[in-house]
Phi, psi and omega in degrees: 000126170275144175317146172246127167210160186238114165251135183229135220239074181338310189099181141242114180246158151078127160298202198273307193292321153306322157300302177309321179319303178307293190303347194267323179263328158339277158349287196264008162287311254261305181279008159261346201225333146349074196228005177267166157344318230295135165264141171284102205237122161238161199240100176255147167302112220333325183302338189279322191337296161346276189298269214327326202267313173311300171313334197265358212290323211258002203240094189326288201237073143262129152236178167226164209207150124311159179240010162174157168236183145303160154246016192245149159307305183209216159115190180280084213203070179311141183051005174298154163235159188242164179315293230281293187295349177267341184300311200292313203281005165117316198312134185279343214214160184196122166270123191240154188090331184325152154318288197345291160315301173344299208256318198281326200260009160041074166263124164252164193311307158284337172274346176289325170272346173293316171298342179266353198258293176320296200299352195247001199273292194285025194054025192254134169251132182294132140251126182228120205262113190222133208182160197221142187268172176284032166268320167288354180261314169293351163266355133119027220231022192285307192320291197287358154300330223240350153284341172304287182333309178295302204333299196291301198259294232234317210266031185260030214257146146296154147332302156315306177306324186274005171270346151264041178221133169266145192263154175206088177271112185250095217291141204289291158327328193245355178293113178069014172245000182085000190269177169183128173319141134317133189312315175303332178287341187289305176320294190300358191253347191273340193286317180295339165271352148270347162289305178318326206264251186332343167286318209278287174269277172175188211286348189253033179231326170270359169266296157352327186254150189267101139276144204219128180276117191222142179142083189027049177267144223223182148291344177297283200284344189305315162317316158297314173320298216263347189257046185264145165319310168273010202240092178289008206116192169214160169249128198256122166294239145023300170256359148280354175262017176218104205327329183289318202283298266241285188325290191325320194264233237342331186267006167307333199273347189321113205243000000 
């Protein structure tokens, strides 16, 4: 059975004393108000990791994540973090793939499977992240991005491996900008990417995998999103920097 998770994606915000501030009331909404399953993910800047992981320690289900690695173990590769050192500091998770990367750090589909084959080497799962920008979606051209992207990035996977890796659609277009897919458009893009996951390995490894809908999702709209059949949750910008608006959509799953 696959996971319901909310992930939440700092970015880079908050020094080191705000964050922990933010994450210390995450904590105690998740353990007063919480009562479902859903696991709880935040994904920080490196300076946190650490403290965020002690904190998150005593809380079934909260973690913390990295927001990008190296893909080389270790060497001279200044201001870099490698798998092993986001591994150390407590962390479960590591997002790999954001646009962000894509587009500002020119990361491709191949330096991206190097980085998830590091990160699954040292026991960090990937959430990998795949979206299409909107030129590509008015050419009518999103599937075949985001089937490239698997291709590419994820589906060189053993079966095993590939059963630690959470999925993440994020339409390019809908990141910081306030638009956000319609829940239907989200549903036809998650149904096609757990049918691509059953083409590739078979059906109960594609019932199994955590797709995550991202792409300006809110307290407004999270109800909706999430309640599509093919839609586990989300990775959350924005609103994640803010503890009520972060609960709210976590608490959708509350049953």
């Amino acid at each position: 059975m696959r996971k319901n998770i909310v992930a939440g994606n700092w970015k880079m915000n908050l020094d080191y004393e705000k964050g922990l501030s933010l994450f210390s009331e995450i904590v105690n909404m998740v353990k007063d108000e919480v009562v479902g399953n859903q696991e709880v993910i935040v994904c920080s800047p490196a300076i946190h990791l650490s403290s965020l992981a002690k904190l998150a320690a005593p809380v079934k289900n909260v973690t913390v994540g990295g927001q990008n690695i190296h893909q080389a173990e270790s060497g001279a590769y200044t201001g870099e973090v490698s798998a092993s050192q986001v591994k150390s500091t407590g962390a479960a998770y590591v997002i790999l793939g954001h646009s962000e990367r894509r587009a500002y750090f020119g990361e491709t589909d191949e330096l991206l499977a190097e980085k998830v084959d590091a990160a699954l080497k040292h026991d960090l799962k990937p959430i990998f992240c795949i979206g299409e920008t909107i030129e590509e979606r008015e050419n009518e051209r999103f599937f075949e991005i985001i089937q490239s992207q698997l291709d590419k990035g994820v589906f060189h996977l053993s079966n095993a491996d590939f059963g630690q890796v959470v999925l993440a659609y994020e339409p390019v277009w809908a990141i910081g900008t306030g638009l956000t897919a319609t829940p239907a458009q989200a549903q036809e893009v998650h149904a096609y990417i757990r049918e691509a996951i059953a083409n590739k390995y078979n059906q109960e490894i594609a019932d199994n995998t955590t797709i995550l809908y991202g792409g300006s999702a809110n307290p407004g709209n999270a109800k909706e999103l999430f309640s599509q059949p093919d839609i586990d949750g989300g990775l959350i910008g924005g609103a994640s920097l803010k503890s009520r608006d972060f609960l709210d959509i976590v608490k959708v799953f509350n049953t």
